[in-house]
C-alpha positions in Angstrom: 0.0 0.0 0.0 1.7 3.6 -0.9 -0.7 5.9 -0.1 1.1 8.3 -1.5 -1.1 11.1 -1.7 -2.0 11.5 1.8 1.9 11.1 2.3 2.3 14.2 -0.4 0.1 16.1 1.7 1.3 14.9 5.3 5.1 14.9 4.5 4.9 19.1 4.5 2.5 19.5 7.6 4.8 17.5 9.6 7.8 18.8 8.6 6.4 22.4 8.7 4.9 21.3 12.8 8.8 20.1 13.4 10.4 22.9 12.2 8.1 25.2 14.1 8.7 23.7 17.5 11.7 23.8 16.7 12.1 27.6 16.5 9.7 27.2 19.9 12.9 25.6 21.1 14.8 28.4 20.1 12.2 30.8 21.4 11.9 29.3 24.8 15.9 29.3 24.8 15.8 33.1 24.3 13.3 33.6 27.5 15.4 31.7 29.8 18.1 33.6 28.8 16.0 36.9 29.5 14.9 35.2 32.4 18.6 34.7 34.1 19.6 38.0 33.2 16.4 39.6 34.8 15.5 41.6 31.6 11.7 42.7 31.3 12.1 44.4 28.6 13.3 41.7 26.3 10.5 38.5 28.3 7.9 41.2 27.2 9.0 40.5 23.5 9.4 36.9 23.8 6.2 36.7 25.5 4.4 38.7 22.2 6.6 36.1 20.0 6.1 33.0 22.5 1.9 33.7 22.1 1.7 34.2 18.4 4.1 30.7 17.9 1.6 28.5 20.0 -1.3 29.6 18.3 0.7 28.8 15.1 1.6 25.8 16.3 -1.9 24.9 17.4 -3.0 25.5 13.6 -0.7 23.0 12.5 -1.4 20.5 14.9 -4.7 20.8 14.1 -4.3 20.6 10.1 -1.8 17.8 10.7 -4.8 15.8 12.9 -7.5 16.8 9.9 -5.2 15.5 7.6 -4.4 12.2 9.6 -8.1 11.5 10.6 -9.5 12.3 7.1 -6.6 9.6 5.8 -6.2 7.0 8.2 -8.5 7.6 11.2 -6.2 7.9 14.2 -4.3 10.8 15.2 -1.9 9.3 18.7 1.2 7.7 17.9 0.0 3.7 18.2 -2.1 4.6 15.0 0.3 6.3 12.8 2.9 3.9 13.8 0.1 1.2 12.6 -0.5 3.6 9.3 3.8 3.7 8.5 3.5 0.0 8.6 1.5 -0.2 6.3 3.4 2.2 3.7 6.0 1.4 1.6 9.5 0.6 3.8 11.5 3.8 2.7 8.1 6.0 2.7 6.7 4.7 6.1 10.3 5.2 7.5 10.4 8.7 6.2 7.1 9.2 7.9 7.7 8.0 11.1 10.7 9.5 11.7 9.8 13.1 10.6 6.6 11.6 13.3 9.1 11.1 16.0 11.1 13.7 15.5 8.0 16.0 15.8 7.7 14.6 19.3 10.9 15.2 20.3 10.7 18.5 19.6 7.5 19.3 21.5 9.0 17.0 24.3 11.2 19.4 24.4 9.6 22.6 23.9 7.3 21.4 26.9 10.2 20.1 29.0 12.2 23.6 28.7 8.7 26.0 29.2 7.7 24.2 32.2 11.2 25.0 33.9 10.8 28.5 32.4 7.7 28.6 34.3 9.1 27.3 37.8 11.8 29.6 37.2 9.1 32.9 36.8 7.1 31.6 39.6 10.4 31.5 42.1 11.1 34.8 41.0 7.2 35.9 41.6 7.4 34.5 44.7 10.5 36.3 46.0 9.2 39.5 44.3 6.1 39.4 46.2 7.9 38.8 49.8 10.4 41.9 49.1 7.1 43.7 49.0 5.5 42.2 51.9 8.4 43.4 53.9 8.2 46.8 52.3 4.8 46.9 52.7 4.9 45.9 56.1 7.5 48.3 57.3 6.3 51.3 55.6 3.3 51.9 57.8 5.4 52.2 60.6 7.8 55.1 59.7 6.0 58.8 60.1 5.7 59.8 57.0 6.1 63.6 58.3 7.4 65.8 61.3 6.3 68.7 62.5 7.8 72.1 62.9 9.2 71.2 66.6 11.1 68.2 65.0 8.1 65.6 66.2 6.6 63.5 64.1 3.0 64.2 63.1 0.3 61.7 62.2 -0.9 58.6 63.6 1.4 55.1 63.0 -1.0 52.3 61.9 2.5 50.1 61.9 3.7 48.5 64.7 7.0 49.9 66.8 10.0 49.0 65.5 11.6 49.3 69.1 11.3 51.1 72.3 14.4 53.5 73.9 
């Protein structure tokens, strides 16, 4: 069986969905960069970028799927390792491993955003305590003193220590 046509038409979907996780890759490299040299200004971009390539990405996954359900009815990796068997040896090959490679890639992709994400969320965290501790001892400093030198205005904070 050659089902060549559906290959003809497969063949650029998956090679297009590889290549763009791939640049994900690349994308996802860039942000932890940004990330360990604390630049905003640059995650902002790659956070645009990072947006606009998943929805990209969830286009082609989507096209690929149409393309494999229309063609051969299953879209997981135990029925398109089925389908390959059935093509001819160098074709079904070809297939499978532009399939696998695929994976790898998003394995990948996934793997390195998820520690991009613990990453953010340790820096969140600490971010949000330096605050709580500014936050916290702001109340209690008089915030103005009078003409004898005094301060003026009621402290809602609590004393930071008694003479």
């Amino acid at each position: 069986m050659s089902g060549q046509p559906i290959v003809d038409a497969l063949l650029p979907l998956l090679r297009e969905e590889r290549d763009g996780y791939r640049a994900f890759l690349d994308l996802l490299k860039e942000e932890r960069t940004a990330l360990e040299g604390r630049d905003p200004d640059a995650l902002l971009a790659i956070a645009q970028r990072k947006s606009a390539e998943v929805m990209r990405l969830g286009r082609l996954g989507e096209a690929r799927n149409q393309a494999l359900r229309a063609h051969t009815g299953a879209t997981d990796l135990a029925g398109i390792e089925a389908w390959c068997r059935k093509l001819d040896g160098a074709t079904g090959r070809t297939v499978l491993t532009l399939w696998q490679e695929l994976l790898d890639a998003a394995r990948a992709a996934r793997t390195l955003n998820e520690e991009n994400g613990a990453l953010i969320t340790v820096r969140l965290k600490h971010n949000q305590q330096a605050l709580a501790i500014l936050r916290g001892a702001a109340p209690s400093l008089p915030p103005f003193y009078g003409p004898d030198g005094q301060p003026c205005g009621a402290s809602s904070g609590r004393p930071l220590g008694k003479a």
